[in-house]
Each structure stands twice: as C-alpha cells, then as structure tokens.
C-alpha positions as CSV (number, residue, x, y, z in Angstrom):
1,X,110.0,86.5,101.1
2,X,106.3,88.1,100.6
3,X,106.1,91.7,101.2
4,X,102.9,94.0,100.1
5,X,104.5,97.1,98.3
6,X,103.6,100.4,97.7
7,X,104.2,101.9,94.7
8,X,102.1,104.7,93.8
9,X,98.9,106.3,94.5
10,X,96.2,102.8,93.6
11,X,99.0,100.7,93.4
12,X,99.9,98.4,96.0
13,X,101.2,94.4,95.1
14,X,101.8,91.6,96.8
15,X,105.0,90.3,95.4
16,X,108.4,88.1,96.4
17,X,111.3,90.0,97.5
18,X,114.6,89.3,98.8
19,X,114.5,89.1,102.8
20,X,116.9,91.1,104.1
21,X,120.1,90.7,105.3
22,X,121.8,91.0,108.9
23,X,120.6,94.0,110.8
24,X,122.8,97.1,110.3
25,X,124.2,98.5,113.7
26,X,121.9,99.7,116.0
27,X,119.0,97.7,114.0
28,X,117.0,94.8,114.7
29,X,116.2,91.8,112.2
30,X,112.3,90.8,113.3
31,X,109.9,87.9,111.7
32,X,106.8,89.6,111.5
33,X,103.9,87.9,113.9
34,X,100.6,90.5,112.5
35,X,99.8,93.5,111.9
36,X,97.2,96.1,111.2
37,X,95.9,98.3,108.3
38,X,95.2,101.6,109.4
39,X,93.3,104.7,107.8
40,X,96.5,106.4,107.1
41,X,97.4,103.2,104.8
42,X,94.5,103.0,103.1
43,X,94.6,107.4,102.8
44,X,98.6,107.1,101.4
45,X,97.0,104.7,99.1
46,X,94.2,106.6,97.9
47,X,96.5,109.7,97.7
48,X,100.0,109.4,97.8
49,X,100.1,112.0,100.3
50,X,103.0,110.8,101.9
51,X,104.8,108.4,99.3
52,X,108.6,109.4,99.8
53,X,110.3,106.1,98.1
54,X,109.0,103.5,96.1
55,X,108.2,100.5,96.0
56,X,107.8,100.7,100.1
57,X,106.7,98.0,102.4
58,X,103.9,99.1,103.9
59,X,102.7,98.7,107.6
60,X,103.0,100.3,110.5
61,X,101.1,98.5,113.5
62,X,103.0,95.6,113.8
63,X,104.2,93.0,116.3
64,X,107.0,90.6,115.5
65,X,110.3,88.5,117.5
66,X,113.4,89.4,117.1
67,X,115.5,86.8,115.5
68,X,119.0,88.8,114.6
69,X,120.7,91.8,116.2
70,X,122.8,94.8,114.6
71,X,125.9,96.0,116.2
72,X,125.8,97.8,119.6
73,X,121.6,96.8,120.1
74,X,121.3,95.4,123.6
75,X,117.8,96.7,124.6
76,X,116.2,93.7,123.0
77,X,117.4,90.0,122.4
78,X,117.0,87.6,119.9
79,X,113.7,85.6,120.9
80,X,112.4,88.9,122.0
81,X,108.5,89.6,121.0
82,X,108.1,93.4,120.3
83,X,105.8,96.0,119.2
84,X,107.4,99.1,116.7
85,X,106.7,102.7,117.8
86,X,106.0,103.9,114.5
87,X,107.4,107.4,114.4
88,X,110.5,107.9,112.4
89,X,112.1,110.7,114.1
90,X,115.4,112.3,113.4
91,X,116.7,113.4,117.4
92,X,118.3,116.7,116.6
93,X,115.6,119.4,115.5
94,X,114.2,121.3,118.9
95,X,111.0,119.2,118.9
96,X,112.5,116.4,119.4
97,X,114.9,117.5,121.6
98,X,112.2,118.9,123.9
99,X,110.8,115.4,123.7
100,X,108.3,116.3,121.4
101,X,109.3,113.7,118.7
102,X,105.4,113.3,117.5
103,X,106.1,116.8,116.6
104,X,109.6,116.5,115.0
105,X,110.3,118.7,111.9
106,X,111.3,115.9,109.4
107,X,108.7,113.0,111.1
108,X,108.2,110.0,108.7
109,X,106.6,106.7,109.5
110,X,107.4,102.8,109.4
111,X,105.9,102.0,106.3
112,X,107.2,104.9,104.6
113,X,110.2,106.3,105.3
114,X,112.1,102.9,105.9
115,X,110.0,99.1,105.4
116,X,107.1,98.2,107.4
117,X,105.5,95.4,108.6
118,X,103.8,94.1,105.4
119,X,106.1,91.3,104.9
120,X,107.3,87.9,106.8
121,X,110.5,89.9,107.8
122,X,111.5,93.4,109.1
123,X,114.4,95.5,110.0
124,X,113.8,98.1,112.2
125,X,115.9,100.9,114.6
126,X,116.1,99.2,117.8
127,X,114.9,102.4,119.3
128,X,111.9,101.8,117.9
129,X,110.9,98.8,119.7
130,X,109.1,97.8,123.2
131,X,109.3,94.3,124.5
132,X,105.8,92.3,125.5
133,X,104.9,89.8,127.4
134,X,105.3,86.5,125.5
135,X,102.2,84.9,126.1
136,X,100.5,88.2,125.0
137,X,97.9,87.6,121.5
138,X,99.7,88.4,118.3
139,X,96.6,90.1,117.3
140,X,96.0,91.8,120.3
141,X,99.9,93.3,120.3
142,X,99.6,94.3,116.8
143,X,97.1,97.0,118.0
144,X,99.3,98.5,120.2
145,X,100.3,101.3,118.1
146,X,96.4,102.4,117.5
147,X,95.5,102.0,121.1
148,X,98.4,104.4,121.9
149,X,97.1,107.1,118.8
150,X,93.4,107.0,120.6
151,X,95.3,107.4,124.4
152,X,96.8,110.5,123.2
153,X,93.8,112.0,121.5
154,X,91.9,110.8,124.9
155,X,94.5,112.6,126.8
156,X,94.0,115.9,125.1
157,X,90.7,116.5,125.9
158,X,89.9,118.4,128.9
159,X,89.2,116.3,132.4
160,X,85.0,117.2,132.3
161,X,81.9,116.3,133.3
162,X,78.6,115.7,131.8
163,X,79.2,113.5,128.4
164,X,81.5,112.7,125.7
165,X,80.7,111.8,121.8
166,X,82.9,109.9,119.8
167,X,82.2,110.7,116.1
168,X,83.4,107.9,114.1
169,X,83.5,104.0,115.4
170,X,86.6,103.1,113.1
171,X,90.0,101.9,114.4
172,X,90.5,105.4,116.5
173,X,87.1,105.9,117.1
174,X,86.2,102.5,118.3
175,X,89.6,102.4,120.4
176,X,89.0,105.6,121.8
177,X,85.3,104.5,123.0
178,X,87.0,101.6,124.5
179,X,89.4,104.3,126.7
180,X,86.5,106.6,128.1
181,X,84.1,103.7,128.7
182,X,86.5,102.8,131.0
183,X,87.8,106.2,132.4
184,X,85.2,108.9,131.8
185,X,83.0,110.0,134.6
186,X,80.0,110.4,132.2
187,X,78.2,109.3,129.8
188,X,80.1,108.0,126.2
189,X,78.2,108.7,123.4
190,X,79.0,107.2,119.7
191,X,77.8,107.5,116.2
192,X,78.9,106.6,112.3
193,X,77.0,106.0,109.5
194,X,78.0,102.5,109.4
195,X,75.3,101.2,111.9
196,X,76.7,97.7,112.2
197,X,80.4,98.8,113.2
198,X,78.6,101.2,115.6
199,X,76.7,99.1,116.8
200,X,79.9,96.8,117.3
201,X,81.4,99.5,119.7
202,X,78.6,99.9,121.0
203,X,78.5,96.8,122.4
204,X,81.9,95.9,123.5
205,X,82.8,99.4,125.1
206,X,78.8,99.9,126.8
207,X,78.9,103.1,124.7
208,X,75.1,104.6,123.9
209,X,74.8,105.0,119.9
210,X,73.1,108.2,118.7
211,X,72.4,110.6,115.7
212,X,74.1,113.9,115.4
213,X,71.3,115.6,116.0
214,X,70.8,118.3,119.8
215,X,67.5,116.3,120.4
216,X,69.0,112.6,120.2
217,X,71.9,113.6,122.2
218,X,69.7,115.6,125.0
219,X,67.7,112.1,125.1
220,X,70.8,110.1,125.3
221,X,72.3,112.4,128.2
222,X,69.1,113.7,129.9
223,X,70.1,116.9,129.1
224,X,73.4,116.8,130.7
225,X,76.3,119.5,128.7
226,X,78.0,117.8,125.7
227,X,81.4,119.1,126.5
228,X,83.7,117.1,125.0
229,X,84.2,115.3,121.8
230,X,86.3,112.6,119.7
231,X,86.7,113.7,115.8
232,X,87.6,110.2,114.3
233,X,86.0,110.1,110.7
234,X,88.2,112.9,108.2
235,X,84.6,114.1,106.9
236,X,84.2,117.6,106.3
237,X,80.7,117.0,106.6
238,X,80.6,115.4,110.0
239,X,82.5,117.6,111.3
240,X,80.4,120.4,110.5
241,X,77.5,118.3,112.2
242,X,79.4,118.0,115.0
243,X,80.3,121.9,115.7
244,X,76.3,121.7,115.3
245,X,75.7,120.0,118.6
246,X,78.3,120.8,120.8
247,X,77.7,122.8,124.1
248,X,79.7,126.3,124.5
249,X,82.9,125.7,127.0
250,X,83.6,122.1,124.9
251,X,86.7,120.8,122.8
252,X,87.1,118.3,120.1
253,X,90.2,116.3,119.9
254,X,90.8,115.8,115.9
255,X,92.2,112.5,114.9
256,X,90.4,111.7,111.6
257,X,92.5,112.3,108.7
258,X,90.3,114.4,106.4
259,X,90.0,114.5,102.7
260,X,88.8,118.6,101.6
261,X,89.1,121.6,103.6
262,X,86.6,123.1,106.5
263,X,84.9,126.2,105.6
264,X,83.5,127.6,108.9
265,X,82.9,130.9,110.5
266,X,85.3,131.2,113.2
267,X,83.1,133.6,115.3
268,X,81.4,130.2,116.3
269,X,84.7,128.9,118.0
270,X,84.7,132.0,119.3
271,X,81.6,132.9,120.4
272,X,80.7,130.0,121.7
273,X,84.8,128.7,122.8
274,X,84.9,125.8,121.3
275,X,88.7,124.6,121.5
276,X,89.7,122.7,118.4
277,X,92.9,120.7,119.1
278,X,94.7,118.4,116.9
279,X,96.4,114.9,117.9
280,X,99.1,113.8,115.6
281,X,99.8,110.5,116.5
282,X,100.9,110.1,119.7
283,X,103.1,111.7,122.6
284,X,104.3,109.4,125.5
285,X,101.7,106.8,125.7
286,X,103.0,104.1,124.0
287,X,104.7,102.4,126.6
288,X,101.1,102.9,128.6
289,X,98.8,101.4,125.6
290,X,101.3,98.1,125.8
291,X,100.9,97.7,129.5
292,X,96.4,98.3,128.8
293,X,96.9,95.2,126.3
294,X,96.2,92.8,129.0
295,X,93.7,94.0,130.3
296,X,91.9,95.0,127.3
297,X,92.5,91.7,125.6
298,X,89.0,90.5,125.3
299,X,87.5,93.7,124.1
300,X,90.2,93.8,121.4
301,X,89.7,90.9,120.2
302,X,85.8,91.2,120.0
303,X,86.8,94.5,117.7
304,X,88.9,92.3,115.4
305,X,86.6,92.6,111.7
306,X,88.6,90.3,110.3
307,X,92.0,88.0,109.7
308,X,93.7,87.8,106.6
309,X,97.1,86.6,104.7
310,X,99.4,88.7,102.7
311,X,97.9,87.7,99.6
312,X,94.6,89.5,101.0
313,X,95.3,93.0,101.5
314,X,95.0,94.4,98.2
315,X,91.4,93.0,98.2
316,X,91.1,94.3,102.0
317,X,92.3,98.1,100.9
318,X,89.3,97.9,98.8
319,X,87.0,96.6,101.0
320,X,87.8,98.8,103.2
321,X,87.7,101.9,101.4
322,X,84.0,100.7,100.3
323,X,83.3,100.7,104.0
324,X,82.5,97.1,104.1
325,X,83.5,96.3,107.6
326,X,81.6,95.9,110.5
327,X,84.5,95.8,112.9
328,X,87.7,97.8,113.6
329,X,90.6,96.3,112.8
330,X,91.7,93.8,110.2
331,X,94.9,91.9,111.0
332,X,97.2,90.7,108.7
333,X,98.7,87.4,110.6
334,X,102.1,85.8,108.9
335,X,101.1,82.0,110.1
336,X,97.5,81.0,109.7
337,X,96.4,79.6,112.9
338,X,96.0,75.5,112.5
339,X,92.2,74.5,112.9
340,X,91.7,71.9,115.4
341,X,90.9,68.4,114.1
C-alpha cells in the first residue's frame, strides 16, 4: 500500500509499504477515507520536535471504516465508519486516571507514537475510535479531531461579555471563529496576515476582520472591552501584539504552537490580570465536536483550501509552510471523487 512517511526533520516520502496484517487484540484494521494535515505535522516536520520512531506514518485527523477486528474489540464492527481520537495515552499515570488523559505523563500522538492516517490502511486501538453517521462527508469527518482541539480552547476561556479576537485564521483559528460565531454573545473579531484566508473566515463564520491595533478594534467593537482572546498563530511576535490590545480582567486561550520563546515583563499580566492559559489538545469534547459535524457541514466544507492524493503531500507540506493557502484545511482523500460525465 501507499503510505507518506516520516523520517526525519525535512524528510517525509511517499512510498509503497506492506499493508498491515490482522489487527492485534483489542485493535482495529481501518481503510482510510481522508484526512487532514495539521500545524503540528507540518511543525514535527520542520523540527523533529516530536520524532520518536522512524520511518512513521504520519496523520492524525483522520476518518476511515473498519474492515477487520482484533481480539476482544466489540465497540465497533466491521463496516463501521469512524473518526480516531488522537491522543495516545498510557491509563495508569494520575492524569490519566483523574481523566485528564490530554494531560497524561507519557502522551504521544497517532502519527507518531504508533502509524497514522497517511496511508490507504490503518490499525489503530479500538479505544481510540468514535462511530459516525454513515452518510456523514468524508471530508467533513476528517475534521473532527481539529474541531474538537478549537472546542477545548473555546471552552477555556472565560463565559464574558463585550468581544472576542481570534488571532490567527488557520485550521484552529478558523475553527474556533466558526465556534463563537455561533455561541458568543458578542462581537468575534479575527485577524492574520494572510488577508485572503481571513477574509475566508471571515466570510463563512460572520466574523469582523481587523488589525491588531487599540483603534481598529475600538472601531470594530464601538468601544466595547476586548476581554477575551484566541492565540492560534505560534508567533512570538503576534503574540506580543496581542498583550498590546487586550483590556485588563481578559484571558488568552494559547493554541498556536510557537517557534522561539516570549520575552515579556510579567508585571503586565499582573498589573493588568491578564490570565494566560494553555490548551493542549483537547479534554472531553470530542465526542461533542462529532455530534456539531452535522450541523456544521456546510461551513466546513466552504473552509476546505484544498483536496489532494497521497502523492501530493510532500508538495502540500511546502506549500503550506510558504503560507500559500487561502483556506483552512487541506484534505488528503484515499479515492478521488469520479467527475460526472
């Protein structure tokens, strides 16, 4: 079979590979439907920051059917369609056993610490997986694992009034826009340097695109408190903007993956109480981001920058890293749909 490996840090290939075998016990054999590249893909690329075997499939936002089970596996049947959680957690430290397991002590990821979804086939713990409705959009399920990362950092702000800015209109930005445009009381505010991908979000979610600048944003909200805030870029140097135009009393959820380290006076968090808080992933809210995909089909799909074969991603990492993208998500899909005669 086709699988797109990891290898080191710049060097992923696209290459045959024997498919594997019947599911070990308490695993699940799945043929891979589509899947997503994510930031943290194209940062373990860059990096190597979390390359613990190689070659490794790559992939974690995936959606596949289950075609063979392992021993003792009776949450899901064969004919199944699923989504992967894609937290590798090991059960036993006191994180996980407090049900913390986006917190566990020896977390790894699909894609990493066992094969991911970069490839026609996959095995996978059955515990990782969540059943979806059938007729549900391949495309649309394979972004069930972003839309649940963007819930959680969502969650962790602070219920509040006045408005919200999302810095950063990539996969978690753009998702998370999605979220608030649809559950926060106020106004959503977004902004990135890549005008067409913000304008994108903008579009689809009803978000209001600004500058990160006090005046824009007191334009934008007539002067109403900017008390909350959605960290979704990794740049030291937005981030610094951003501290620069937040109210006193507000709170940043941090889900970019950066690349450097801040250097800020932390008399202005305190000063002023600005709570930083990080979001790893996610908690609990996977099982709610696959019963949103429904609903949020339509917007998903408008978000979609583009679809591509296995033979495509190495070109796609690049592209991607260049910023070349004017919409959030490109999806790798196994079966090119047939074009209508």
């Amino acid at each position: 079979m086709k699988a797109a490996r990891l290898y080191g840090p710049g060097d992923l290939r696209v290459e045959e590979i024997e498919a594997p075998g019947l599911p070990e016990a308490d695993w699940v054999k799945l043929r891979i439907d589509a899947a997503g590249i994510c930031g943290s893909d194209l940062h373990n690329f860059r990096t190597g920051q979390w390359i613990s075997r190689s070659p490794s499939t790559a992939g974690h936002e995936l959606t596949g059917t289950v075609v063979a089970l392992g021993e003792g596996v009776d949450t899901v049947a064969v004919g199944d369609r699923v989504i992967a959680d894609s937290r590798f957690w090991c059960a036993e430290c006191a994180q996980c056993r407090a049900g913390r397991r986006h917190l566990c002590a020896a977390l790894g990821f699909v894609g990493e610490i066992c094969d991911g979804g970069f490839a026609e086939q996959a095995v996978l713990p059955a515990r990782l997986l969540h059943v979806i409705d059938a007729a549900l959009d391949e495309r649309v399920a394979a972004m069930a694992e972003p839309l649940a990362v963007a819930l959680h950092a969502v969650q962790r702000l602070p219920k509040t009034a006045g408005s919200v800015l999302v810095v950063g209109c990539g996969p978690i930005g753009g998702l998370a826009a999605l979220l608030l445009s649809r559950t926060f009381p106020g106004t959503v505010l977004v902004a990135d340097r890549n005008q067409a991908r913000c304008a994108r979000v903008a579009r689809v979610t009803g978000a209001t695109i600004v500058d990160l600048d006090r005046d824009a944003i007191a334009a934008a909200t007539a002067n109403a408190p900017l008390l909350a805030a959605v960290e979704a870029t990794g740049s030291i140097a937005a981030f610094t903007q951003l501290l620069g135009v937040l109210d006193s009393g507000s709170a940043v959820a941090m889900v970019g993956i950066f690349h450097g380290r801040l250097d800020i006076d932390p008399n202005l968090l305190v000063e002023r109480e600005i709570a930083l808080l990080g979001c790893h992933a996610f908690a609990d809210e996977l099982p709610d981001a696959v019963r949103m995909l429904g609903e949020l089909s339509d917007p998903l799909l408008a978000l979609i920058d583009r679809e591509i074969g296995l033979d495509d991603i190495p070109a796609a990492y690049q592209r991607l890293l260049a910023g070349e993208s004017d919409g959030l998500k490109t999806i790798i899909r196994m079966r090119q749909p047939v074009e209508p005669a």
